[in-house]
C-alpha positions in Angstrom: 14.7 -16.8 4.5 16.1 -13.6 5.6 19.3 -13.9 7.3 18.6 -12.3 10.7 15.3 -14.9 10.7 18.0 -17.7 10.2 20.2 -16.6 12.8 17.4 -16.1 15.7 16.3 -20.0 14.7 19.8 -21.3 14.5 20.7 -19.3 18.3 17.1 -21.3 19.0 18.2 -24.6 18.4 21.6 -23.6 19.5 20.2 -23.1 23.2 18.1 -26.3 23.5 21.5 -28.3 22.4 23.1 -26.4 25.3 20.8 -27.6 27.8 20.9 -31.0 26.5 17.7 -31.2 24.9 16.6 -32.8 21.4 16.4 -29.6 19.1 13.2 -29.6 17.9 12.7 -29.6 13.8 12.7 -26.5 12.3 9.3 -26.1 11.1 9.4 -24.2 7.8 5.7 -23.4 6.0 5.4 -24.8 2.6 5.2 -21.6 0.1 3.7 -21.0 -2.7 6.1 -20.1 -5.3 5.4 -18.7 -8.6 7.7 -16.9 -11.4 10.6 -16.3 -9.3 13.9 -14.9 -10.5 17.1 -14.8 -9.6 17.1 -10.9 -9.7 14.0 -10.5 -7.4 13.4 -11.0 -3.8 10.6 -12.4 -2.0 8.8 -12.7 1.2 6.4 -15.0 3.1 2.4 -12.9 2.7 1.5 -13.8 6.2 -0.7 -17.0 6.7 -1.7 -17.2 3.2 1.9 -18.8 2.6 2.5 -16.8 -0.8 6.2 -16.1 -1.6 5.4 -13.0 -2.9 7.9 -10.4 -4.6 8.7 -7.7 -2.5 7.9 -5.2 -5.2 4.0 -5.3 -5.9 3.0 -3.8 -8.9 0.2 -1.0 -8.0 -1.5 -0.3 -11.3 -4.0 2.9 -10.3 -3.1 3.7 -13.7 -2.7 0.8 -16.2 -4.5 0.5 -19.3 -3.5 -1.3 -22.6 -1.2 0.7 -23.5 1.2 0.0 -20.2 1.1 -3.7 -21.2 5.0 -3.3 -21.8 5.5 -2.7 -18.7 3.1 -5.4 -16.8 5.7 -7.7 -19.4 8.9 -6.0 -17.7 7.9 -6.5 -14.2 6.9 -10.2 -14.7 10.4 -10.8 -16.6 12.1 -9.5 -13.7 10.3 -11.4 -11.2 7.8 -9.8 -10.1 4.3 -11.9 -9.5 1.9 -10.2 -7.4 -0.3 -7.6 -9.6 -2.5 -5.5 -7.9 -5.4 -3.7 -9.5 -9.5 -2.3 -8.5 -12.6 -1.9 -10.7 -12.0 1.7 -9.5 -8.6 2.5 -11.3 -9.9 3.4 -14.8 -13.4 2.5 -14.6 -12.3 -1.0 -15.1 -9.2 -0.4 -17.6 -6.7 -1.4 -15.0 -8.5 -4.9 -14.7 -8.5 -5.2 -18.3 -5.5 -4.5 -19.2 -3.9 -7.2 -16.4 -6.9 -9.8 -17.6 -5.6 -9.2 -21.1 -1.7 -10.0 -20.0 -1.7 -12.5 -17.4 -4.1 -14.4 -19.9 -1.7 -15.2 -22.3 1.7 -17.9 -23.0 0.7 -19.5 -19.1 1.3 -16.3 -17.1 -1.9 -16.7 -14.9 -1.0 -19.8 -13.4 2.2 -18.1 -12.6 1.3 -15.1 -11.0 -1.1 -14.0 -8.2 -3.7 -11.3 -8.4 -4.7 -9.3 -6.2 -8.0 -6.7 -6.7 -10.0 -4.7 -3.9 -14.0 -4.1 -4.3 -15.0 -0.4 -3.2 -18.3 -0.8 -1.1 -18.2 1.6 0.7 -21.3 3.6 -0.2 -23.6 0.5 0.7 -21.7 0.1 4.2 -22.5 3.6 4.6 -26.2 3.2 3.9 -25.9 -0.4 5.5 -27.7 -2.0 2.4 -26.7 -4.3 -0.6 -23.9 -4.9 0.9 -23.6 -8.7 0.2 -25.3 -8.8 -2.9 -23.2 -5.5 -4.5 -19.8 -7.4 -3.2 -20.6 -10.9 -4.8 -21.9 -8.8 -7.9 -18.3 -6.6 -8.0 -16.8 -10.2 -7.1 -18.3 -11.5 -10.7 -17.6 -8.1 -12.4 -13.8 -8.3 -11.4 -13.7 -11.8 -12.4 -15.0 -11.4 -16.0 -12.1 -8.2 -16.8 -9.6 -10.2 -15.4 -10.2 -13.2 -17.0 -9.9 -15.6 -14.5 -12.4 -18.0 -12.0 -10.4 -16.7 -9.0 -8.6 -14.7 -7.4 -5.5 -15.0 -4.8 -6.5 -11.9 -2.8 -9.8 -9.8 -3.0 -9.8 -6.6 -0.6 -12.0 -4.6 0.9 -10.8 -1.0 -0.5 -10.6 2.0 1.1 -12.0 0.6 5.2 -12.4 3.3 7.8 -12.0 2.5 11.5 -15.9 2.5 11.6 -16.8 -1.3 12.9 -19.6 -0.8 10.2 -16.6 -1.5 7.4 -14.2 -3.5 9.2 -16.3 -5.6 11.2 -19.2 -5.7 8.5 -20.9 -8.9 8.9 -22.5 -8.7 5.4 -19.4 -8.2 4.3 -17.5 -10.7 6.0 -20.2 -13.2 5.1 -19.9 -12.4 1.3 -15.8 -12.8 1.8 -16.9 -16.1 3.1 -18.5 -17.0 0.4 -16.2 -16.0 -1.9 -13.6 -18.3 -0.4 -16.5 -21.4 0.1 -17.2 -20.3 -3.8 -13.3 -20.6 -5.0 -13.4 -17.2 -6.4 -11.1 -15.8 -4.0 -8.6 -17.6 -2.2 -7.8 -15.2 0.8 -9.5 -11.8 1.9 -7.7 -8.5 3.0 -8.5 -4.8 3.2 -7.1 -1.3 1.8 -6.3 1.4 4.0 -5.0 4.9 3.9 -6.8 7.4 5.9 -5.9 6.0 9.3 -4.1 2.5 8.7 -2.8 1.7 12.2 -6.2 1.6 13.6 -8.0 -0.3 10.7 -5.4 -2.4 10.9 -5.2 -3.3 14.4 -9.8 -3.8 14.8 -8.5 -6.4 11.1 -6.3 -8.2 13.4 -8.8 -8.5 15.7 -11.2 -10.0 13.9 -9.3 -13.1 12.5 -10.7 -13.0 9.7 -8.5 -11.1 7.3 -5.2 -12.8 5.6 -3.6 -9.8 4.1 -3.7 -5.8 4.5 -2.6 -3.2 2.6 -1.6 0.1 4.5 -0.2 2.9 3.7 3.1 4.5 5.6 6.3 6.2 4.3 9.5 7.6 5.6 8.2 11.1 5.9 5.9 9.9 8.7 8.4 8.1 9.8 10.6 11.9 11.1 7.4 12.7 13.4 7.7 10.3 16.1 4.3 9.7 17.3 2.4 12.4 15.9 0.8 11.6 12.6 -2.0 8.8 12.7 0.0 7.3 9.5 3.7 7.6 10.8 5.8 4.5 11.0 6.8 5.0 14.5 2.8 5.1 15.2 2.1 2.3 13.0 4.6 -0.4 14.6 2.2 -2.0 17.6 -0.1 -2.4 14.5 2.1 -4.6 12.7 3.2 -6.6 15.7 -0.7 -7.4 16.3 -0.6 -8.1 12.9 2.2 -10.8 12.6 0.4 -12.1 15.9 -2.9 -12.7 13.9 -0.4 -14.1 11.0 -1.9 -11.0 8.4 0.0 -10.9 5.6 1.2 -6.8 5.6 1.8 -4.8 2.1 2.8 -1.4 2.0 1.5 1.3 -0.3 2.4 5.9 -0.5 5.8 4.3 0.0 7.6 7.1 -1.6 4.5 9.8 -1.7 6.7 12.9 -2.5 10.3 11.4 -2.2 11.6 14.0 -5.1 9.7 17.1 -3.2 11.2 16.2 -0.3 14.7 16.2 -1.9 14.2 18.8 -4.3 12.9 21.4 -1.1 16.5 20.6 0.9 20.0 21.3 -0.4 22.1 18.5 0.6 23.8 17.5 -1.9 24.6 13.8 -0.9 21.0 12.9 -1.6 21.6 14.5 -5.2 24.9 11.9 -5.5 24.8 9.5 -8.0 23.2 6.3 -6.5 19.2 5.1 -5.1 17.3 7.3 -6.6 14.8 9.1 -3.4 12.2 6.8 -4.7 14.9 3.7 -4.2 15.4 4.9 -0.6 12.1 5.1 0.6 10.9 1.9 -1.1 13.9 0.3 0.6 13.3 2.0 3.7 9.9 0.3 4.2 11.4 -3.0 3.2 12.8 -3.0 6.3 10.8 -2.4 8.4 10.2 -6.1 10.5 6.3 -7.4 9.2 6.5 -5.9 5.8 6.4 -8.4 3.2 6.4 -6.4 -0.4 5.9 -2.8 -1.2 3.4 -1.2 -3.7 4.5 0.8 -6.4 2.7 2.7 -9.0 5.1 2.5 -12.4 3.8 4.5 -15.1 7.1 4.1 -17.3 9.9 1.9 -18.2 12.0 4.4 -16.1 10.2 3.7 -13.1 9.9 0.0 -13.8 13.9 -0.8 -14.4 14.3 1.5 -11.1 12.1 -0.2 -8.7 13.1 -3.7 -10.0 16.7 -2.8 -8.3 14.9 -1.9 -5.1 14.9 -5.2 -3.3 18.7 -5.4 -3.7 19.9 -2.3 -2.6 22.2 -2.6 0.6 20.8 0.8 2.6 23.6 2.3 4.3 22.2 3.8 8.1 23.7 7.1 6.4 21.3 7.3 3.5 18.2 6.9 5.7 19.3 9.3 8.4 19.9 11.8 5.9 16.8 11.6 4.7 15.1 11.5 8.2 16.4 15.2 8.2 15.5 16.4 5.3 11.8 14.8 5.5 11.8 17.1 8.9 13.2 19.9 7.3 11.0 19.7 3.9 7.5 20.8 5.3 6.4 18.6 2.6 3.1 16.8 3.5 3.3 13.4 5.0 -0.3 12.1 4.8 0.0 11.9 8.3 -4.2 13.4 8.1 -3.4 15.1 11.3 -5.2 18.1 9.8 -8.4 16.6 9.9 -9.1 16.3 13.1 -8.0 19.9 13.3 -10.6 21.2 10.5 -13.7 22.1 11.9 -14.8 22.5 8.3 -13.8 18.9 7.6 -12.0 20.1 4.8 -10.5 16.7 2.9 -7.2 18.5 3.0 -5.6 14.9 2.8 -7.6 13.9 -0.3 -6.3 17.2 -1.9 -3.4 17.0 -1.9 -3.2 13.5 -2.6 -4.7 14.4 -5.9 -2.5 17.1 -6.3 0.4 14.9 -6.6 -1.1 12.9 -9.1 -1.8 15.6 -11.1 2.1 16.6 -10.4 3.1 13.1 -12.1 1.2 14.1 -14.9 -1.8 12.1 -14.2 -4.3 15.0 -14.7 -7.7 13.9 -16.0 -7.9 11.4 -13.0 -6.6 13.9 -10.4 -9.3 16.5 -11.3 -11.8 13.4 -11.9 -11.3 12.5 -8.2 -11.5 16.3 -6.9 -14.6 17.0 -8.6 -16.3 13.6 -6.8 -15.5 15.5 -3.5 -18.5 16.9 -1.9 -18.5 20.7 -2.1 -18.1 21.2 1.6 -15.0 19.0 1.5 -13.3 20.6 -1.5 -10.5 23.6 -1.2 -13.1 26.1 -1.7 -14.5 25.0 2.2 -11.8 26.4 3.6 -12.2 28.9 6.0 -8.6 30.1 6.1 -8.6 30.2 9.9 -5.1 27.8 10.5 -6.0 25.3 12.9 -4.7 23.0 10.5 -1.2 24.6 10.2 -1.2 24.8 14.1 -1.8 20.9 14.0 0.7 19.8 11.0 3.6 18.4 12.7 5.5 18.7 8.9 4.7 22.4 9.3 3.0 22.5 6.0 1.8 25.5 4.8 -1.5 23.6 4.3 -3.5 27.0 3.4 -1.5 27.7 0.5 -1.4 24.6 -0.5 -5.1 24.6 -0.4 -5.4 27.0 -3.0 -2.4 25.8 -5.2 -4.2 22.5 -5.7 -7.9 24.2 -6.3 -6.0 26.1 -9.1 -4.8 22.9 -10.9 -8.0 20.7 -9.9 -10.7 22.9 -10.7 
């Protein structure tokens, strides 16, 4: 139990003594625990009662040959693994099938996958039978009968994907059929509004949104911004949704690396460390997603839960987010592009390509539709007069057609 939690039910009890009442028995869910350690942390996932770890391995790009790591992260505690059929045509599913099968593991960890359906909700056909088919699909590359969590990836705000009745009657079934314990969603385009029509509904356990520090410096101007995204998680721990947290720590070493103060250079949390930690906590969140592509990354982000974040550190970086004109994801811009340029989506794969995932970066860019590619832009800056990171989005633009093209 986190200490301030403790202390708001002990001043509870504390008051009903005080007017000579019977205090009432604190009523603690039962969670399920699995391959905790001493080193790791964990959190309650909402009403599905999983004590999960509150680092969440995000493996976009796992394969076989990142088995070592998927072996580090469980030795140091961590048990949730999340994955898609989309993350290397399968691979990523694969490769945690192939791991968690072996020496016991599955029964110690949970899995989480998401099911990308979003061209049938588009065309508002197949949409039960493709989901229980992706269901099955999922289910054979992972090697398993269930699993813990299956998402809905990549929702819009459209009540077509949310509130999808094919598609919550297949999540239905899914639970009814014992292949998947407890339904969520993905979102990163406009989380705090996907979020708040999930909570809604009732009939989502978990959800995994994306929000970061950057946002964070812009008050309430970016559709992704913490600050924006707070009434969403309250109606969210209202509905009991289990909240995880993705993009994190999206261009935590630009953001340093574009501001000269040297006591973010100090010895110390990496800016990787501080953001992670940052969204730790923030109240709702229960883990944090991270993509690990190397042992590096892996020994770093096991430390995160730990770290005791001074109010120093995180004000520090506050101003140099501001000060950065690094782009937030906030996708401000695209309300502003009248060309519907998908200036988020670009630079989004820009940064993988950055971290030296290239083939997959320029994979993604040439599945954009011509008209929403770099190329579409018609240079004219409404989305530069929109940014509230002042990003020089135009130049941007052109940097990332040059590396993705």
């Amino acid at each position: 139990m986190e200490r301030r939690e403790f202390l708001r039910r002990a001043a509870a009890v504390a008051g009903v003594a005080a007017l000579g009442g019977a205090a009432p028995a604190a009523e603690e869910p039962k969670l399920e625990r699995r391959n905790e350690q001493p080193t790791m942390r964990y959190a309650r996932l909402g009403r599905t009662n999983l004590a999960v770890s509150r680092i969440v391995h995000g493996s976009l790009h796992t394969n076989r040959e990142r088995i070592p790591l998927l072996a580090k992260l469980y030795e140091g505690g961590v048990n949730l693994f999340d994955t898609s059929h989309v993350y290397g045509g399968g691979r990523s599913e694969e490769a945690i099938g192939e791991f968690l099968s072996q020496d016991g593991r599955r029964k110690n960890a949970f899995i989480c996958t998401k099911m990308d359906i979003r061209a049938q909700l588009s065309a508002r056909r197949d949409v039960y039978k493709t989901a229980m088919e992706r269901t099955e699909g999922a289910l054979r590359r992972l090697r398993t009968d269930h699993v813990d969590i299956m998402m809905l990836h990549g929702c819009t705000t459209l009540l077509d994907y949310v509130k999808n009745e094919e598609w919550l009657r297949a999540a239905d079934d899914l639970k009814k059929q014992g292949k998947a314990r407890f339904i969520g969603l993905s979102e990163h385009a406009k989380p705090a509004e996907t979020l708040t029509l999930a909570a809604e509904t009732g009939r989502y356990d978990v959800a995994m949104v994306a929000f970061s520090l950057i946002k964070g410096a812009w008050g309430s101007l970016g559709r992704t911004d913490v600050e924006s995204i707070r009434p969403a998680l309250e109606a969210a721990r209202k509905a009991d949704m289990g909240i995880l947290a993705m993009k994190a720590a999206l261009q935590a070493d630009k953001i340093v690396a574009a501001v000269p103060d040297p006591k973010l250079k100090r010895a110390g949390p990496s800016p990787f460390q501080l953001c992670y930690r940052y969204v730790l906590g923030i109240e709702g969140v229960a883990a944090v997603t991270c993509g690990m592509v190397n042992m590096t990354q892996v020994e770093e982000n096991l430390r995160v839960p730990a770290l005791d974040l001074a109010a120093g550190d995180i004000e520090r970086l506050h101003r140099a987010a501001a000060r950065s004109r690094v782009c937030g994801f906030c996708g401000t811009c695209l309300d502003a592009c009248a060309n519907r340029v998908a200036v988020q989506d670009i630079l989004r794969f820009e940064g993988y390509h950055h971290h030296g995932h290239r083939a997959e970066a320029r994979a993604a860019y040439a599945a954009l539709a011509p008209g929403q590619r770099a190329t579409a832009c018609q240079g004219c800056g409404a989305c530069e007069r929109a940014c509230p990171g002042c990003v020089p989005i135009r130049r941007r633009l052109e940097e990332a057609h040059r590396v993705l093209a």
